[in-house]
C-alpha positions as CSV (number, residue, x, y, z in Angstrom):
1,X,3.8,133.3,201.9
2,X,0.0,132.6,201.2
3,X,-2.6,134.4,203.5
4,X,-5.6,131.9,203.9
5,X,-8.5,132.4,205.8
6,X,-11.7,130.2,206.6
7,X,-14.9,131.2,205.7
8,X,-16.6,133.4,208.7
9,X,-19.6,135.7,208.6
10,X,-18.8,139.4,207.1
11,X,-17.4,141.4,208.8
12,X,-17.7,146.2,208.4
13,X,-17.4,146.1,205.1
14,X,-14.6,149.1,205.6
15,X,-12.6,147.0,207.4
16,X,-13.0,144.2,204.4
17,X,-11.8,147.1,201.9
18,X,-8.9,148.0,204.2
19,X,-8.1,144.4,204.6
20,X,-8.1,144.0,200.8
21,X,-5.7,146.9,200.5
22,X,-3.0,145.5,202.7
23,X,-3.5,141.6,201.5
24,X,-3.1,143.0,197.5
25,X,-0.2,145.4,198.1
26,X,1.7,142.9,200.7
27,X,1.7,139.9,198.0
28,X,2.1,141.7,194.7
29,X,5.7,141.5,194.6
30,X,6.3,138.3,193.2
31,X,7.0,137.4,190.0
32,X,4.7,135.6,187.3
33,X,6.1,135.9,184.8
34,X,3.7,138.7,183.5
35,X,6.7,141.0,182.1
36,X,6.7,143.5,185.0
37,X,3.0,143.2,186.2
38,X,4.2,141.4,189.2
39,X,6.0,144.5,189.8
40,X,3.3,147.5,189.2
41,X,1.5,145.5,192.3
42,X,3.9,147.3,194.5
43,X,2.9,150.3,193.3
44,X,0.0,151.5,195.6
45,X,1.2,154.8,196.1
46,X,-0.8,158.0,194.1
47,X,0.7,158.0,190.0
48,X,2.7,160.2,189.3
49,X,0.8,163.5,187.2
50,X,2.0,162.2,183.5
51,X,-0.2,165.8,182.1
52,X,2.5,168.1,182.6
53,X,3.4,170.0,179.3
54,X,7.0,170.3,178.3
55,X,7.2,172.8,175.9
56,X,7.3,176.2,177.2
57,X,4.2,179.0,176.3
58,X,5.1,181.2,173.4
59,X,3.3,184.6,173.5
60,X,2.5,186.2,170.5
61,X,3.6,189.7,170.3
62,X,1.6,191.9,168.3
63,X,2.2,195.0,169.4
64,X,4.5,197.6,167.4
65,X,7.2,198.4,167.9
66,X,8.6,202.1,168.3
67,X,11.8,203.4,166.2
68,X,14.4,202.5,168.7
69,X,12.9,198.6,168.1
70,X,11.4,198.1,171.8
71,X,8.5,196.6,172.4
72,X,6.0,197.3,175.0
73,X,6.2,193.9,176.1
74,X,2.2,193.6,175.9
75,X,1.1,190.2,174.5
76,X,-2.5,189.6,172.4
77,X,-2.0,185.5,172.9
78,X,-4.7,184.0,174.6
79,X,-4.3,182.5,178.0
80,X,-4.5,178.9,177.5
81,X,-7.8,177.5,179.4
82,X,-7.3,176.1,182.9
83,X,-7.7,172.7,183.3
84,X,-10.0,171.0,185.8
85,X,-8.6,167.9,187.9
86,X,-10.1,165.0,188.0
87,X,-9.1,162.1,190.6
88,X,-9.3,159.0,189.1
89,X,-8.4,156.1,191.0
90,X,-8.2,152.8,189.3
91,X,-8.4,149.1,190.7
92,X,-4.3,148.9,190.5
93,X,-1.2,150.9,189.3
94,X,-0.7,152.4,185.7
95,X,-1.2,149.2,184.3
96,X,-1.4,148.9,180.6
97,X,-5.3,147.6,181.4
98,X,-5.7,151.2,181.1
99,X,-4.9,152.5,177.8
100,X,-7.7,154.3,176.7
101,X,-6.6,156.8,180.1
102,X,-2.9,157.1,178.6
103,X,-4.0,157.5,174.8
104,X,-6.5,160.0,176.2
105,X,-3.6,162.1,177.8
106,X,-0.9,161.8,175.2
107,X,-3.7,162.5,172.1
108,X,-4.7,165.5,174.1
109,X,-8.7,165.0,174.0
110,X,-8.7,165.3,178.0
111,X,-7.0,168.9,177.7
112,X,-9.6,169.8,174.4
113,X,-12.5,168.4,177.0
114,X,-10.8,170.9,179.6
115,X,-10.0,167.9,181.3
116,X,-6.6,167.0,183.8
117,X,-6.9,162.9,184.4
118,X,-5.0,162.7,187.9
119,X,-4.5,159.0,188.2
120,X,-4.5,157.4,191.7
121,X,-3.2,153.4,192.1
122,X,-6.2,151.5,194.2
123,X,-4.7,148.1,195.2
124,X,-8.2,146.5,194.4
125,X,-11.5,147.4,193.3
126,X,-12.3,147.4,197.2
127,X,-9.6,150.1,197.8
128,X,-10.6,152.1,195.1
129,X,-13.8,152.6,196.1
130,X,-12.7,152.7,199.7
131,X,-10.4,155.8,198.6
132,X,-13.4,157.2,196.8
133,X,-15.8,157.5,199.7
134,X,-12.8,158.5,202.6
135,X,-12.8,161.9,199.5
136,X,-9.4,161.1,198.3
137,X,-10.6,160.2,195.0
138,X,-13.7,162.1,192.7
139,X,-13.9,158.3,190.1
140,X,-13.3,155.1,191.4
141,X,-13.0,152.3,188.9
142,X,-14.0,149.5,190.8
143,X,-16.6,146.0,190.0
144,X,-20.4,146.5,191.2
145,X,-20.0,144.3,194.2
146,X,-17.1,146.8,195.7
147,X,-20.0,149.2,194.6
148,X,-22.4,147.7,196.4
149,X,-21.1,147.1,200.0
150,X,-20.6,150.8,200.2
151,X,-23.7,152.0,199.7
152,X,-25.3,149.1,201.5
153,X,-23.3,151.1,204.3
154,X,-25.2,154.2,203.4
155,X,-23.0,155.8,200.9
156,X,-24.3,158.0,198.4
157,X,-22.3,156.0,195.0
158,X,-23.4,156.4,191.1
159,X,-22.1,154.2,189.4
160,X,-22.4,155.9,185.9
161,X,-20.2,154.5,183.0
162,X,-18.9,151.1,182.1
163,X,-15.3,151.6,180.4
164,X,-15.1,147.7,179.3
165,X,-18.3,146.1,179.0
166,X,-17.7,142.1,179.7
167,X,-16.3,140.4,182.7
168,X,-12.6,139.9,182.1
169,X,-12.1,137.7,185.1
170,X,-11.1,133.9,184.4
171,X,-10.0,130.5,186.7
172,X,-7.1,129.0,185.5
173,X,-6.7,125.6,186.7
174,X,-3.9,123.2,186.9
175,X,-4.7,120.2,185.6
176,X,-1.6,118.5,186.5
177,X,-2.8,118.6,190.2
178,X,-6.1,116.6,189.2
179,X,-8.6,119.5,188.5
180,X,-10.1,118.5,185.0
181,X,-13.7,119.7,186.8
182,X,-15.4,122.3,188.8
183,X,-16.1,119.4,191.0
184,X,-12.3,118.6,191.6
185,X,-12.0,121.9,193.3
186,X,-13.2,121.0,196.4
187,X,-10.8,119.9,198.8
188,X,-7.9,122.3,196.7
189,X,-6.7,125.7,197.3
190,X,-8.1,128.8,194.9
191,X,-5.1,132.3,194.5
192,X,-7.2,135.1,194.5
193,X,-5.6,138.3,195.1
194,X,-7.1,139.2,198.0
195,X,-9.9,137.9,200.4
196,X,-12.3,141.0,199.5
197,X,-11.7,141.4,196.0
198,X,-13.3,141.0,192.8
199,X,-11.4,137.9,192.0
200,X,-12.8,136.3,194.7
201,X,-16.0,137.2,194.5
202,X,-16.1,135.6,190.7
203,X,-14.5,132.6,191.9
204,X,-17.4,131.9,194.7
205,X,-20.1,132.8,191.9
206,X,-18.5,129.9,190.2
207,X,-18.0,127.3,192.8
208,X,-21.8,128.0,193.6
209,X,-23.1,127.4,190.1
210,X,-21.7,124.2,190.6
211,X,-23.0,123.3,193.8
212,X,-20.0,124.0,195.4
213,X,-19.2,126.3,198.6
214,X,-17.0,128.6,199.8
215,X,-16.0,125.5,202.8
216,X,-15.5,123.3,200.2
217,X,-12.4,125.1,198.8
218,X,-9.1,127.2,200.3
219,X,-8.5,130.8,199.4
220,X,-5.2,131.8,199.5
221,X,-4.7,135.5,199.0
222,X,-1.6,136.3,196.6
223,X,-1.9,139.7,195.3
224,X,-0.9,139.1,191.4
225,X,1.8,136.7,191.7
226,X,-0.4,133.3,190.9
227,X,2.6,132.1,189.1
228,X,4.6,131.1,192.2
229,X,1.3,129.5,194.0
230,X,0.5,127.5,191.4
231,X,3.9,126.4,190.3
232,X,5.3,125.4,193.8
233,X,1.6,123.4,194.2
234,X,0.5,125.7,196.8
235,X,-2.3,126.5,194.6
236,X,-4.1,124.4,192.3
237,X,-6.0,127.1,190.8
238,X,-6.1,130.7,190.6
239,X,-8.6,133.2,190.1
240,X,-6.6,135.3,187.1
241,X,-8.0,137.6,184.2
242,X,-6.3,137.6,180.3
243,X,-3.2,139.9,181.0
244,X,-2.0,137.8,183.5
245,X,-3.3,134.5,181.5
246,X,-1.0,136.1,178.9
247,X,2.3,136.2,181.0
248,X,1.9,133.0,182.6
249,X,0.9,130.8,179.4
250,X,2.2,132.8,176.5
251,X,5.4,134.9,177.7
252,X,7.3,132.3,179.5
253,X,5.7,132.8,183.6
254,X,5.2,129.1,183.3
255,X,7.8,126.6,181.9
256,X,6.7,126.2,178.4
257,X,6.9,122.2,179.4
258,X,3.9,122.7,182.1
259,X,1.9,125.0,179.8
260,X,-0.6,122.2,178.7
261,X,-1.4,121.6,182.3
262,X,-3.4,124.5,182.4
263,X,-6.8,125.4,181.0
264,X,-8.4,128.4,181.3
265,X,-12.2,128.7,182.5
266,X,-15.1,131.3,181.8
267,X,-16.7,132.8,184.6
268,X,-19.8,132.4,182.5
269,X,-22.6,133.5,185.2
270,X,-21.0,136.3,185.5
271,X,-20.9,138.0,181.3
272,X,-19.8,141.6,182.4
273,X,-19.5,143.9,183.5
274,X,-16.7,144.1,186.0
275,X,-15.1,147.7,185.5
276,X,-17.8,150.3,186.7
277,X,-17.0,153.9,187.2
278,X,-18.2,155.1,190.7
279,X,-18.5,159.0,192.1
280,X,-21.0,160.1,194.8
281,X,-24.1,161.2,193.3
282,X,-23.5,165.0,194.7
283,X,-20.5,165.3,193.6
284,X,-21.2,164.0,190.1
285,X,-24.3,166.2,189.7
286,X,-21.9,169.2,190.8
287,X,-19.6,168.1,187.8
288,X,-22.1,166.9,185.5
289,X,-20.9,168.7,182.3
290,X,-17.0,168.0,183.6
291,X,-17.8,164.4,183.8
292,X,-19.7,164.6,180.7
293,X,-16.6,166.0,178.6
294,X,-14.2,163.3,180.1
295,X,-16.0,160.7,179.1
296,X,-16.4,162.0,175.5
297,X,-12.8,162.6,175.4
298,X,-12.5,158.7,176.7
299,X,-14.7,157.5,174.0
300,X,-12.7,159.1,171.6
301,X,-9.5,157.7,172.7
302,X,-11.0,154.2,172.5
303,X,-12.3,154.7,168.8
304,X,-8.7,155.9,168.1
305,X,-7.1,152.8,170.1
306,X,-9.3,150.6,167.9
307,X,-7.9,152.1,164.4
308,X,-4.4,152.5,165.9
309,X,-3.2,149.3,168.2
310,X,0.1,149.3,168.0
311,X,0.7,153.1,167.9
312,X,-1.0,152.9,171.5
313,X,0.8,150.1,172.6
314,X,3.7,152.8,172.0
315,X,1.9,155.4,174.0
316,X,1.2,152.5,176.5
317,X,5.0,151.9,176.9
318,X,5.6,155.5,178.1
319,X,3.2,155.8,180.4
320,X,2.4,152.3,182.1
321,X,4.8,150.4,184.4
322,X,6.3,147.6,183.1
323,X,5.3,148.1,179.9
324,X,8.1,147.3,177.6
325,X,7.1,144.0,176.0
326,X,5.1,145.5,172.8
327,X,4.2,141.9,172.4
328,X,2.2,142.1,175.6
329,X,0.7,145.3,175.1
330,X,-0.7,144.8,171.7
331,X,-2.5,141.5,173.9
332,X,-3.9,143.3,176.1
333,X,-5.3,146.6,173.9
334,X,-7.1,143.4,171.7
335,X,-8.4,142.1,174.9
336,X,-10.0,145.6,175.9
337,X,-11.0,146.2,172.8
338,X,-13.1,143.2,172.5
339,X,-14.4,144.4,176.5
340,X,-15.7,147.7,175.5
341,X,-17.3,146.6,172.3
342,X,-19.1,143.4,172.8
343,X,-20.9,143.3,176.4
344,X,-24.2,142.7,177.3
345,X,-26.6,145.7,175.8
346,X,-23.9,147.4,174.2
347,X,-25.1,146.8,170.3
348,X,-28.2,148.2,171.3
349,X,-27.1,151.2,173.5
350,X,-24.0,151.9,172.6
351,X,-20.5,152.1,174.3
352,X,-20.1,152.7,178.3
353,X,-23.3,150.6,178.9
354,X,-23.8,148.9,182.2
355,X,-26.3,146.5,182.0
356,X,-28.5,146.7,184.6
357,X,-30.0,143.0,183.6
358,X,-27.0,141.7,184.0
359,X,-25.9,143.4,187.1
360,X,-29.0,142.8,188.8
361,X,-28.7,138.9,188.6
362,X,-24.7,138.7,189.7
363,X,-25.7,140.8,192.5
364,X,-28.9,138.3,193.5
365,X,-26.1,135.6,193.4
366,X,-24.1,137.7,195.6
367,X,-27.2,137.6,198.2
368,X,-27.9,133.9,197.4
369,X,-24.0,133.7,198.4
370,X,-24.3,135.6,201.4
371,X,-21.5,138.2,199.9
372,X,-23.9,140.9,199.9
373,X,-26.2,141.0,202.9
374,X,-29.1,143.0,201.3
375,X,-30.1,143.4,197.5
376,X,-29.0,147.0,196.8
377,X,-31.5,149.0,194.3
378,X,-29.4,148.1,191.1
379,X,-31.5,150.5,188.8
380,X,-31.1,153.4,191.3
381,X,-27.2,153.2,191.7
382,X,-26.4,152.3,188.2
383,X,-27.6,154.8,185.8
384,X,-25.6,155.1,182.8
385,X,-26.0,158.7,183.1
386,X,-23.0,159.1,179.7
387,X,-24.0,156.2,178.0
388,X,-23.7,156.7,174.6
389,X,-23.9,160.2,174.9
């Protein structure tokens, strides 16, 4: 069943998050057609600790032994150094979104970095920051808006490092049901997968740039599975980002006889980017040099993903859910590659750049919008403290 909602004035933005939670893990169990995504939406619940090492210590013996051939059992073998956790909560389950986290395991640079990635399943941006700031979570992955109503609230939230550097949001329109325009929207009804998430944030940003409002339009809140919302009509657009564009258009989520009914759209006032890591600022001046050698292990997996594609769609298929379509993988590895290499100031400062230019005006639009109530100090909370480091 869709969840829609009219337009009303804002509510705690807590409750918002909380709400965003339940909407995003009630109606991610549909199925479209995205080769098991539909499926990791259920998947809420903390990841499962991938780090553990199988193979058993050997100790290194080097003591002699007497003339009866006993040892005495003393070992010279360094003790292997202990690993820090770090709680890492991203906007949804192990998806294959998040590679450079699997490659970064199974390569071992988070072990070399003294580094144990504990990842937690956020069911949207909102929650993940909402998980962050109740302390179950040290990182949340989460887009600056989600960002931004917290510390509006008072929250003390860095957010330090951009993973993937361009918005990977999209509307994908039917244009079977008449919508050949941002103008035909009005009147129709908009899946986003929740009423306090990114996607439909993005998809008001839009709608606004083109003179059209929030009253104009229906949002109907339906976790991941756009597929059935817009096939059965109930939907004649959804806001949807290029995994999920994949499953639907390319792998068979919509009957290949409908596929040129759709058209993908650009959320062009809005060029990236959308995946920002979060912390508290005490806690991430505590960790500094933790935080510091995670992110240089992270880098390093994404230079490795980039020369190596389809061995970590391989690694991919281990570790994320639903992840056995190699097709799909390699898809989406191209699309984050492309994300962390070619956002806004990233030529000029290197990778993991925020861009505060660019964050600064989607968050004016959010205030224009009346999603944000007050303009938060963008140059304060987003500091790209490991930029290019």
């Amino acid at each position: 069943m869709l969840h829609k909602n009219a337009t009303g004035t804002w509510p705690r933005w807590i409750a918002i998050l909380m709400a965003a939670g339940l909407l995003f893990a009630a109606c991610g169990d549909g199925d479209d057609g995205d080769d098991g995504a539909a499926d990791d939406a259920d998947q809420t619940e903390t990841a499962a600790d991938d780090t553990a090492d199988d193979s058993e210590d050997s100790s290194d013996d080097s003591a002699a032994e007497d003339d009866s051939g006993s040892d005495d059992g003393e070992s010279d073998a360094a003790e292997p150094a202990e690993l820090q956790t770090i709680r890492l909560v991203t906007w949804g389950a192990k998806f294959i979104d998040f590679i450079d986290l699997y490659v970064g395991e199974e390569n071992g640079y988070f072990a070399e970095a003294g580094v144990q990635i504990e990842q937690l399943a956020g069911a949207g941006a909102g929650d993940a920051i909402f998980q962050l700031v109740g302390g179950n979570a040290d990182i949340a992955m989460a887009d600056p808006f989600s960002g931004f109503f917290a510390v509006n609230a008072g929250d003390d939230l860095e957010g330090f490092y951009c993973p993937y550097t361009q918005n990977w949001l999209t509307m994908l329109v039917n244009k079977g049901s008449g919508v050949n325009s941002p103008e035909d929207l009005r009147g129709k009804t908009i899946a986003v997968t929740s009423q306090a998430s990114t996607s439909k944030w993005y998809a008001s940003l839009l709608l606004a740039a083109n003179g059209i409002t929030e009253d104009d339009v229906t949002f109907a809140a339906t976790g991941i599975d756009f597929g059935t919302a817009l096939l059965s009509g109930e939907a004649q657009a959804a806001s949807t980002w290029g995994s999920i564009n994949w499953g639907l258009l390319e792998n068979g989520g919509i009957p290949a006889d409908q596929v040129d009914d759709y058209e993908i759209w650009q959320y062009d006032q809005v060029p990236g980017p959308n995946d920002v890591y979060f912390a508290k600022g005490e806690w991430l001046d505590e960790n500094a040099d933790l935080v510091g050698g995670f992110i240089e292990a992270l880098e390093k997996a994404k230079l490795w993903i980039e020369e190596n594609p389809e061995e970590a769609g391989e690694i991919g298929s281990r570790y994320a859910d639903g992840a056995d379509n190699m097709d799909r993988n390699l898809a989406v590895i191209d699309y984050r590659i492309d994300m962390q290499n070619n956002g806004p100031g990233v030529a000029e400062n290197g990778m993991g750049w925020c861009d505060p230019e660019t964050i600064t005006d989607v968050a004016q639009q959010g205030v224009d919008l009346g999603i944000l109530e007050q303009m938060p100090d963008v140059s304060s909370i987003i500091t790209n403290r490991y930029a290019d480091q």
